[in-house]
C-alpha positions as CSV (number, residue, x, y, z in Angstrom):
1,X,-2.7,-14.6,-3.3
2,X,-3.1,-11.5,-1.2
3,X,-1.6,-11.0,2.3
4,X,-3.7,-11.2,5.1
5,X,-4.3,-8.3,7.1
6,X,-3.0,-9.5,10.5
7,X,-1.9,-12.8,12.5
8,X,-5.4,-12.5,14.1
9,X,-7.4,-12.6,11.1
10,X,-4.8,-15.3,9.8
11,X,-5.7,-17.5,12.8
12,X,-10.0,-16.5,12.0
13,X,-9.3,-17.6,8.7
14,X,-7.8,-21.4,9.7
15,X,-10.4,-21.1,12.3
16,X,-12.8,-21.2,9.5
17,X,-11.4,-23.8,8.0
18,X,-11.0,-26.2,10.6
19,X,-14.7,-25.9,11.1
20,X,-15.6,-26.3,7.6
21,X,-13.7,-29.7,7.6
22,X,-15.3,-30.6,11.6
23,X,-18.9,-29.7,10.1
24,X,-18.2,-32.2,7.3
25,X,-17.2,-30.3,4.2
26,X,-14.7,-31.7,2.2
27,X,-11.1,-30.0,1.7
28,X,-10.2,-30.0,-2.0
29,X,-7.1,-28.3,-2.0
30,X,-5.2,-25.5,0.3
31,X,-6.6,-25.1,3.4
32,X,-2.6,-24.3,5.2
33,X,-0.7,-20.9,6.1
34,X,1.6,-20.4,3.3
35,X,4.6,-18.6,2.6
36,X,5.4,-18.9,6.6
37,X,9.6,-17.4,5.7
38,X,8.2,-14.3,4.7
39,X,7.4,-13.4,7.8
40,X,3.5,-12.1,6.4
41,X,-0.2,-13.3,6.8
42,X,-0.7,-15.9,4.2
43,X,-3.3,-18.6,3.7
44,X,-3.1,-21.2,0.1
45,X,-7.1,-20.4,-1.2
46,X,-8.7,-23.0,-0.1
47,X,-11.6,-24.8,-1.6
48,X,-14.5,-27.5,-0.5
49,X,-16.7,-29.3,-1.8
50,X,-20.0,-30.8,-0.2
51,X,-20.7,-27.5,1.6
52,X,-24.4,-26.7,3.2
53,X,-26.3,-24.0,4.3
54,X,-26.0,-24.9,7.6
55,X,-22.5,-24.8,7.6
56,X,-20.2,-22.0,9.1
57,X,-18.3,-21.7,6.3
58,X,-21.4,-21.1,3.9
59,X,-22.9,-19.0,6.4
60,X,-20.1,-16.5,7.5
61,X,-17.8,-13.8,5.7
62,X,-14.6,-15.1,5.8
63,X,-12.2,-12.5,4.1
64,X,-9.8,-14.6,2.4
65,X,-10.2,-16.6,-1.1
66,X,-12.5,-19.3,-0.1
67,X,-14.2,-21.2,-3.1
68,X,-17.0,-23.3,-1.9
69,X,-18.7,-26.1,-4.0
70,X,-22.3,-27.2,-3.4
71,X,-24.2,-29.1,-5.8
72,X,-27.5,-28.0,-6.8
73,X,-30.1,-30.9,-8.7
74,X,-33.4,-29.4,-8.8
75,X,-34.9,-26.1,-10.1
76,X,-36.6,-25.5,-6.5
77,X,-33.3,-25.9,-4.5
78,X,-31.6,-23.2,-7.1
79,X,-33.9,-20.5,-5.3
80,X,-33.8,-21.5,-2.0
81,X,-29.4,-21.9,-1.8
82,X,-27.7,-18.7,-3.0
83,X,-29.9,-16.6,-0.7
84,X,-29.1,-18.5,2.6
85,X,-26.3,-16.1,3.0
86,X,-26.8,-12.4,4.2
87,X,-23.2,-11.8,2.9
88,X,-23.3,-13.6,-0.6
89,X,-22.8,-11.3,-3.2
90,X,-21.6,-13.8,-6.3
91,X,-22.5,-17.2,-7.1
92,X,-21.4,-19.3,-10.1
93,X,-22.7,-22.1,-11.5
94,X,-21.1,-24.5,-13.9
95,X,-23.5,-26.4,-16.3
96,X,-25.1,-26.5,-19.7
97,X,-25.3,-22.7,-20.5
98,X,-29.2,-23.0,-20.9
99,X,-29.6,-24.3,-17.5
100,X,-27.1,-22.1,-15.8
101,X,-28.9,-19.1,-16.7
102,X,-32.4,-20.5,-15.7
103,X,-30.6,-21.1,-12.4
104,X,-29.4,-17.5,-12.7
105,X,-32.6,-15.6,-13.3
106,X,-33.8,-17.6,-10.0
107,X,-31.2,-16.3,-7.4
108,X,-30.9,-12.5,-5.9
109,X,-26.9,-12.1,-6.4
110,X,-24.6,-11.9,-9.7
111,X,-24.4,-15.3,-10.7
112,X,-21.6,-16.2,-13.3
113,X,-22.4,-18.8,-15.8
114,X,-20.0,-21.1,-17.0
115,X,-17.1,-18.5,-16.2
116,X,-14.0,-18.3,-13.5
């Protein structure tokens, strides 16, 4: 877990993630300043699940380790998710390799298949 660059980004990034919980994603884990004694910029990485395009947190660069977890059904909607983003540059997708690389070889970013 990296430090933060400043207490003004530190306060962006819980911005963030009060808005993702207010728009109605769901916290997983960390989501909280950490490390507070050390007197430096940290924030736990934080991950949610249920995230949509339309949220902030899907459409924004936040610049701290956000993992955000949508889920992904149907061939057409494979297409139409990973390039909602102008800032998306990876995407991963967990699933039966033969359908994680179909859903690859649809989206416009490196997609990592069945791989942290």
């Amino acid at each position: 877990m990296g430090a933060i660059v400043d207490q003004t980004q530190m306060n962006t990034v819980l911005r963030y993630i009060e808005s993702g919980r207010s728009e109605g994603a769901r916290l997983l884990a960390g989501g909280e300043q950490a490390l507070r004694e050390t007197g430096g910029y940290y924030v736990q990485p934080t991950i949610f699940d249920g995230v949509r395009n339309d949220m902030t947190i899907a459409r924004e660069e936040i610049f701290a380790r956000f993992f955000l977890c949508c889920r992904l059904p149907t061939p057409p909607m494979w297409s139409a998710r990973p390039i909602k983003s102008v800032y998306g540059l990876q995407a991963a997708v967990w699933s039966a390799t033969s359908t994680g690389a179909r859903c690859a070889r649809h989206c416009e970013r490196t997609v990592h298949v069945n791989a942290v």
